[in-house]
ZAMARKE-857056 format. One record per atom (N, C-alpha, C): residue in one letter; y, z, x. Coordinates in steps of 0.2 Angstrom, whole numbers, plus 5000, padded with zeros to 4 digits. Atoms other than C-alpha are relative to their C-alpha. Example, Ala and Ser with C-alpha at 12.3 -4.5 7.8 and 13.67 -1.06 7.14 Angstrom:
<kolzas>
A499450005004
A497850395062
A500650005004
S499449994996
S499550365068
S500550034996
</kolzas>
This chain:
<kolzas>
X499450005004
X500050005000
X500650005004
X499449984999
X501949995004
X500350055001
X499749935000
X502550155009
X499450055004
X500549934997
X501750335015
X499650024993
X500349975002
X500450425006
X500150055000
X500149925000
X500550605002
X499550034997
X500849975000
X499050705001
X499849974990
X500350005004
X497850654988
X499950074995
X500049965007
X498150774971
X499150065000
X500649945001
X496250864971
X500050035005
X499949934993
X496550954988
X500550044996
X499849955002
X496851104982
X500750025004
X499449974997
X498451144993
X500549974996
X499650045001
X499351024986
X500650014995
X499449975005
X501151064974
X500549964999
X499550035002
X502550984969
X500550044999
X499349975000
X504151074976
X500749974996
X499350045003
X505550944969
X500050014994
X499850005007
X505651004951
X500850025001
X499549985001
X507451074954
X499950044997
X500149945005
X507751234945
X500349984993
X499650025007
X507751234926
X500850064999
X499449945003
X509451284919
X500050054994
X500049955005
X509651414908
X500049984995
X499950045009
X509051374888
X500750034997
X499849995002
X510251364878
X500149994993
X500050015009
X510551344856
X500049935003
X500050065003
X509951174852
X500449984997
X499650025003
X511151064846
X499749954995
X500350045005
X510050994831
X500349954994
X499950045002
X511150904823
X499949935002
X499850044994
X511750814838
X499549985002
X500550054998
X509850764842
X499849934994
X500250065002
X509450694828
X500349964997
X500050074999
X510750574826
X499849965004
X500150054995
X510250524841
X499349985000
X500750045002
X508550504837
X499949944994
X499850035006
X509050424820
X500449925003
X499350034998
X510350314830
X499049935007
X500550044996
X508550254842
X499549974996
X500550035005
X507450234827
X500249944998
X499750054999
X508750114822
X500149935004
X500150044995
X508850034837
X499449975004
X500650014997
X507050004839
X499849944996
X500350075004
X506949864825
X499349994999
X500750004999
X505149894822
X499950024988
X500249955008
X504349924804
X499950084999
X500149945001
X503850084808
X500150045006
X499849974994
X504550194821
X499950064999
X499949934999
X504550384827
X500250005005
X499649944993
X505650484841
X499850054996
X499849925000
X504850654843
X500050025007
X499649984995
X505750754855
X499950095000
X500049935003
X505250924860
X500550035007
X499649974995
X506551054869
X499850075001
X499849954998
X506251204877
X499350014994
X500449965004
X504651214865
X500149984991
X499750035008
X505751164848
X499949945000
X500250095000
X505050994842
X500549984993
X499550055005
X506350874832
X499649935000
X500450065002
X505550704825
X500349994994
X499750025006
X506250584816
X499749925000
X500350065003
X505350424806
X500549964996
X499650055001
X506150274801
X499749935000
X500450084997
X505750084802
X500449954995
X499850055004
X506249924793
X499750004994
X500450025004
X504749914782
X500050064995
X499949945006
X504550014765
X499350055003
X500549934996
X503850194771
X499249984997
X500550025003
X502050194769
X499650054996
X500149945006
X500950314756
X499850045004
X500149944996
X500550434774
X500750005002
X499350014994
X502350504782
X499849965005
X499850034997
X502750404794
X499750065009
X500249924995
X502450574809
X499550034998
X500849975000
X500650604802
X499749955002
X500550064999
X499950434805
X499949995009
X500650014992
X498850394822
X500649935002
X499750044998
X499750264833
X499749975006
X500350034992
X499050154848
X500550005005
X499350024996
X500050174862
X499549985007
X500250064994
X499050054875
X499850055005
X500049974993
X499250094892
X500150055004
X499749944999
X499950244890
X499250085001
X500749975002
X498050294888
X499750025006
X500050004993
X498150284906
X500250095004
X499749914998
X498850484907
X499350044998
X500649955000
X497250544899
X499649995005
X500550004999
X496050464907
X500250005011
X499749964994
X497150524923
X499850075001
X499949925002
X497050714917
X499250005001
X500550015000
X495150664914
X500050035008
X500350014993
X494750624933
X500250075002
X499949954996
X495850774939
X499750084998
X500549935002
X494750904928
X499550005002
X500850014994
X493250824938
X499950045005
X500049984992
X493850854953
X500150065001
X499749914998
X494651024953
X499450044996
X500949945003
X492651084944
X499749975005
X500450004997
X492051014957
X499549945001
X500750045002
X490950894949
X500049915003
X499950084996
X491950714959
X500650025004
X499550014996
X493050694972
X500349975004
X499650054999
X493950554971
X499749945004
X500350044996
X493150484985
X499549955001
X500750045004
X491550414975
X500249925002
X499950075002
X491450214979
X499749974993
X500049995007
X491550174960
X499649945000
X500550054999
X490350024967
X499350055001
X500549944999
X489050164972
X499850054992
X500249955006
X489250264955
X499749944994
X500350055005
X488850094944
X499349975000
X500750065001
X487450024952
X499950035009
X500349954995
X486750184964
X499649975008
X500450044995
X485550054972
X500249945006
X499250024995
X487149964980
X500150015008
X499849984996
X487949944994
X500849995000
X499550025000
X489649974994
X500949985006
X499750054995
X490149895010
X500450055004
X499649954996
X491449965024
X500850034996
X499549975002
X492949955013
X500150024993
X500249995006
X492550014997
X500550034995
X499349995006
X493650034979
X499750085000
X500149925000
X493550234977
X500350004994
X499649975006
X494050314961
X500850005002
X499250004998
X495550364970
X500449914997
X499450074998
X496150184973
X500049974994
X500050015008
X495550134953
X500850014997
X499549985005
X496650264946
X500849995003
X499550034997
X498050224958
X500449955001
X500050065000
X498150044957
X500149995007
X500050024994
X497750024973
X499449975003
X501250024999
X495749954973
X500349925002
X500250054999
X496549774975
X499849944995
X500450045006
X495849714959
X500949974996
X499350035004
X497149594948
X500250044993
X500049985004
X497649644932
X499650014997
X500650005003
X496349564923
X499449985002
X500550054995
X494649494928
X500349944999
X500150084998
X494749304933
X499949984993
X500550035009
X493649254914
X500550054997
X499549965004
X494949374906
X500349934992
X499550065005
X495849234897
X499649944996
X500250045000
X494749104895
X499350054995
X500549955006
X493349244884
X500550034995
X499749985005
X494549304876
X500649954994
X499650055005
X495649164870
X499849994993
X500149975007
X494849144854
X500050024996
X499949975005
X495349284848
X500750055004
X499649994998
X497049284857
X500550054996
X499649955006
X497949354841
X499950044997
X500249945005
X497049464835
X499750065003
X500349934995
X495849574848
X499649955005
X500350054995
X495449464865
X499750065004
X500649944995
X494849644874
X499350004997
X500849985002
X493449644860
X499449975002
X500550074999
X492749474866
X499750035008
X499749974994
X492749594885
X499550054999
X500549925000
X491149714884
X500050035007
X500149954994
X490849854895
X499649975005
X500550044995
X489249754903
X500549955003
X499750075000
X490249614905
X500550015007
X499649974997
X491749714914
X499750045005
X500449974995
X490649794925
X499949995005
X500450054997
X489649664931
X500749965005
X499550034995
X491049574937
X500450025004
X499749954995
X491849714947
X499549995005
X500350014993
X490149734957
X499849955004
X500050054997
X490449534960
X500549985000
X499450034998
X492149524964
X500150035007
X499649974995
X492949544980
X500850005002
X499349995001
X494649624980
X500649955004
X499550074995
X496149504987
X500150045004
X499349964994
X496949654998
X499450045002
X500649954999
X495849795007
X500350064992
X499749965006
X495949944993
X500350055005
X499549954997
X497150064998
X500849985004
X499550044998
X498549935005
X500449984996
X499350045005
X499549874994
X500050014990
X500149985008
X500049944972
X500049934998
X499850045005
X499849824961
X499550014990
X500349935007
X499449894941
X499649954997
X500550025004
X497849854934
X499850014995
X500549995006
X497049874917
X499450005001
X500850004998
X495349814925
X500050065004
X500349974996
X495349924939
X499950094998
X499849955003
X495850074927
X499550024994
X500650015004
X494450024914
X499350005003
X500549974996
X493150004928
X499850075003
X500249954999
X493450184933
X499850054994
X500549985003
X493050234918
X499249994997
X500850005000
X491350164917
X499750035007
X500349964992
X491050234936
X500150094999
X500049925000
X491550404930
X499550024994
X500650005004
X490350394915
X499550005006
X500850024998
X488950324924
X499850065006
X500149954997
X489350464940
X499950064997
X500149945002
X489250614929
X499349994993
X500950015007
X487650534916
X500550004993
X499749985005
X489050564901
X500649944998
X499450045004
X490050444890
X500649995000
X499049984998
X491750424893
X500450024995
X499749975004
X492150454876
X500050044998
X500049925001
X491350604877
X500350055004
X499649984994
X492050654892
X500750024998
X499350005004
X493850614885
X500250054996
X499949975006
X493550694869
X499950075003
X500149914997
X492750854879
X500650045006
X499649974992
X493850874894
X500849994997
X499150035005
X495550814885
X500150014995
X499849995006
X495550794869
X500050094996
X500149925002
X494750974864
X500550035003
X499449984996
X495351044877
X500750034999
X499350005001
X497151024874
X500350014992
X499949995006
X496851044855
X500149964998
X499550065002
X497350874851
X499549964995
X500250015005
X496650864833
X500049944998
X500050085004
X497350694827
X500249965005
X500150064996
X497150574843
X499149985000
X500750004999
X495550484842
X499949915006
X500250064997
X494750334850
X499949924998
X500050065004
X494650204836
X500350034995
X499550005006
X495650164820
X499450024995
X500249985006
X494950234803
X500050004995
X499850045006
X495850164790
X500850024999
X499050015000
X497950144784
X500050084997
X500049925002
X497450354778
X500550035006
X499749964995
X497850404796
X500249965006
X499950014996
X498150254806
X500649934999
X499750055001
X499750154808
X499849934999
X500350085001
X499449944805
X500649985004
X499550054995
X500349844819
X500149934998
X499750095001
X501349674817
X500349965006
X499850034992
X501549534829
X500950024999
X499350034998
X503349484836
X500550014993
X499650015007
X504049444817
X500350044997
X499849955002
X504049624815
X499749984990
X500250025006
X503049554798
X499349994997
X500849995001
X501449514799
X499450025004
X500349924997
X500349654802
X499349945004
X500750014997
X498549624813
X499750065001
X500649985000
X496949704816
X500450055004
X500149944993
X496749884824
X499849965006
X500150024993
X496749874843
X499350005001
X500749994998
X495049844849
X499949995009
X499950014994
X495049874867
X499149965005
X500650034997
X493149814871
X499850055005
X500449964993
X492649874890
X500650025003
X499649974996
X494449924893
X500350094996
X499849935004
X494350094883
X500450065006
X499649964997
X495050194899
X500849985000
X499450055001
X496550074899
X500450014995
X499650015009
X496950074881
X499750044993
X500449985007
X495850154868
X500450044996
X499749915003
X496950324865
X500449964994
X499450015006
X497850314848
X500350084998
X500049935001
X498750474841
X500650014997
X499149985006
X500350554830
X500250035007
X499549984995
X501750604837
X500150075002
X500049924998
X501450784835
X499550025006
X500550004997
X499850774845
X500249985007
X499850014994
X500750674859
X500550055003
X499749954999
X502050804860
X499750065003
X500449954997
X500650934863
X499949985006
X500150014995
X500050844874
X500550015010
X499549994994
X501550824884
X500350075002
X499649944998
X502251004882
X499250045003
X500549974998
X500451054890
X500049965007
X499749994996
X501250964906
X500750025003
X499449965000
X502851044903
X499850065003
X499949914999
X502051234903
X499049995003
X500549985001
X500551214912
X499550064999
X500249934998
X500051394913
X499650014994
X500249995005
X499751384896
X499149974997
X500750075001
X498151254896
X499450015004
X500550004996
X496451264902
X499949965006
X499950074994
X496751114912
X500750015004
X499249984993
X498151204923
X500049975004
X500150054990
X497551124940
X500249954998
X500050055003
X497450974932
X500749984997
X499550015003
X498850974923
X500649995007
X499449994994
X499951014939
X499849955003
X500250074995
X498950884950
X500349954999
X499850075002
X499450744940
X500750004999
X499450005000
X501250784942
X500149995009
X499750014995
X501250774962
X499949925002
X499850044997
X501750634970
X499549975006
X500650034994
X500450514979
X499949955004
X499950094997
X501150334982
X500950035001
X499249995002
X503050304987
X499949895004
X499850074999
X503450104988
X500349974998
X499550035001
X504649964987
X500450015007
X499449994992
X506449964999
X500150064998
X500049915001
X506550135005
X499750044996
X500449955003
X505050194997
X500250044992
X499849965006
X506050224980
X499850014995
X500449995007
X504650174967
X499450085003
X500149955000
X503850364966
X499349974995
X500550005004
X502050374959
X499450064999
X500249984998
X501050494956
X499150004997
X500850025001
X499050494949
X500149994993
X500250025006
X499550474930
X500849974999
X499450025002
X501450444930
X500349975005
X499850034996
X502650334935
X501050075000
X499549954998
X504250454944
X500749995002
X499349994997
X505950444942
X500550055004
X499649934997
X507450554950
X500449994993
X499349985003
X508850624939
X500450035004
X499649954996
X510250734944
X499950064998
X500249945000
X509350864939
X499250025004
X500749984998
X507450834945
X499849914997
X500550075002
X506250704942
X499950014993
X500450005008
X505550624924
X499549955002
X500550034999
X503950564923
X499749984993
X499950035006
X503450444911
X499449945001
X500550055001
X502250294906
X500049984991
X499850045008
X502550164891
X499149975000
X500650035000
X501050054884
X500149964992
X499750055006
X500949914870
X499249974999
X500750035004
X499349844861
X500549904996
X499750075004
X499549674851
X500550014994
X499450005006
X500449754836
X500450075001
X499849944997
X501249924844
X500250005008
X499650004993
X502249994858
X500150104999
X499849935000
X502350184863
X500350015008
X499649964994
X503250294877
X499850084999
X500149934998
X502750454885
X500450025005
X499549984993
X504050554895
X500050074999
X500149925001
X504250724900
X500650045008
X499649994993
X505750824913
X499950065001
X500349914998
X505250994919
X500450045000
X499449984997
X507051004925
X500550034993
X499649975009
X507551024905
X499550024996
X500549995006
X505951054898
X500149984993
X500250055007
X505950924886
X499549925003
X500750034997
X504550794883
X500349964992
X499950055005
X504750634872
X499449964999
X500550045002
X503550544863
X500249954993
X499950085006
X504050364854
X499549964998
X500350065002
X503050234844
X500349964995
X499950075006
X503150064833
X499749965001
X500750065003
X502149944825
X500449954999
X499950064998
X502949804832
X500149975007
X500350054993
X502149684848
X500749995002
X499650014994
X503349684862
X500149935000
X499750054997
X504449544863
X500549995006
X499650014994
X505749464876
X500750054997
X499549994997
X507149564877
X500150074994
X500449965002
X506249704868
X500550094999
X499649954999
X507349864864
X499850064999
X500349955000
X506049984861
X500250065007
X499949954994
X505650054878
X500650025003
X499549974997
X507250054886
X500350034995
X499449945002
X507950154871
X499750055001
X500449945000
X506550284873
X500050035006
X499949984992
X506950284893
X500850034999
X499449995000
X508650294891
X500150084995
X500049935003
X508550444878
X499750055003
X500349944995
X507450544890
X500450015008
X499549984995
X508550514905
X500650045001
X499249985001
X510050554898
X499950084996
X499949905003
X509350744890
X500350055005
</kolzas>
């Protein structure tokens, strides 16, 4: 990769000094958020929107969208938020390592197919969840298997065997460990290599290690019906498509979930002390890549890491075919934002940067 490395997150020594000090809480100005929340829901142009915002522990949420409300509020319904699915199945690994049970180090060529050999420069979980294995976005056959069902669900045409097989027949274009570039596959085949290295399902894993865990009662793995899960629309912001189907990229993308539940989620990096997944929760906020000029892009094993003038936010957006969500979270305020809408990311898109900008600027 571009830049220095600072110690791999499962070494137990490891901490993240640069939060700054929080400043002293003080009265909520709940008016004053939610117009601003009101004022983002607005500006999100989606049929179904949510900004929830929690401070200091106090959650505000507010639903909106162009389309007529639907017969579940709008703050109860499950939501896909893509890539952002990329934090659990971060927190997953780092509850591994800190039991004990992986460390990092596994060649996730080795944990798929034991009988292997996984050569001198080998992809490791580490460099998976990193995005530093080497691997492209997506496979090669990506486009050309899925085209047929380009607008509707092109991962489903994408099975686990499928995705697998082709990792332990590919060879990476860079060595792994050289150079970030962000994978979906490489993201998705760690989740089959941490299955198959622990004997246990990933969804069970997920569900066991994460979702219990953290109590996070309304995120699940698959849609269930328009009871509990929002319906996404392409571009036109009109006509709705199919629940996400993610195929063999269930680490990548699967997670859906309400805005209360993402909120827990994030205020359970805000206060780790509080969570069974303390280590874990801590790990996943230090600092593990720095690249670009001057080393400015900031990374750490689930989030990508801005500076403020207060401390760092760490944040991770994610987008399916009919949906778009944002996870952010600032230590430095103890506030944690969690955005969704049910409408496909187009060009010049206003969703995420008004979800970045509102957590920046708290």
């Amino acid at each position: 990769m571009t830049g220095r490395r600072t110690p791999w997150p499962g070494e137990p020594a490891t901490e993240d000094h640069a939060e700054g000090t929080p400043p002293e809480p003080g009265p909520p100005d709940d008016a004053a958020l939610r117009e601003r929340l009101a004022d983002a829901v607005d500006a999100s142009d989606a049929p179904d929107v949510v900004f929830a915002v929690s401070r200091r522990g106090r959650r505000t949420l507010h639903g909106g969208g162009t389309a007529p409300p639907p017969g579940v509020p709008r703050e109860d319904l499950r939501y896909e938020i893509g890539s952002a699915s990329k934090t659990f199945t971060a927190l997953l690994l780092m509850r591994l390592i800190r039991r004990g049970v992986l460390t990092g180090g596994e060649a996730a060529a080795t944990c798929l197919d034991p009988g292997g050999r996984a050569g001198p420069h080998a992809v490791t979980l580490a460099h998976l969840i990193t995005h530093t294995s080497g691997l492209p976005a997506l496979p090669a056959d990506f486009v050309r298997r899925g085209l047929p069902a380009w607008r509707t669900n092109p991962y489903a045409r994408y099975p686990a065997g499928r995705l697998t097989d082709t990792f332990l027949h590919h060879a990476p274009k860079h060595r792994p460990g050289t150079r970030w570039h962000y994978s979906n596959y490489g993201v998705s085949v760690l989740g089959h290599a941490i299955a198959a290295a622990t004997g246990t399902a990933w969804e069970d894993l997920i569900t066991g290690q994460v979702l219990r865990a953290l109590g996070l009662s309304g995120t699940a793995l698959r849609a269930e019906g328009p009871e509990t899960d929002a319906v996404g629309h392409r571009k036109d912001g009109r006509t709705p498509v199919p629940p996400f189907d993610a195929g063999g990229f269930q680490a990548a993308g699967a997670v859906r979930s309400t805005p209360n539940d993402l909120l827990t989620f994030l205020e359970a990096h805000l206060d780790p002390a509080r969570s069974p997944a303390a280590g874990a929760l801590r790990a996943v906020r230090v600092p593990v890549l720095r690249r670009g000029l001057g080393h400015r892009h900031v990374h750490t094993v689930a989030w990508f890491r801005h500076p403020t003038d207060g401390g760092p936010m760490y944040f991770h957006s994610g987008a399916t075919l009919g949906q778009q969500a944002f996870l952010g979270y600032r230590p430095d305020t103890d506030t944690a934002l969690a955005a969704v809408c049910t409408r496909r990311f187009r060009a010049r898109d206003p969703f995420i940067a008004t979800a970045y900008a509102l957590l920046a600027e708290a």
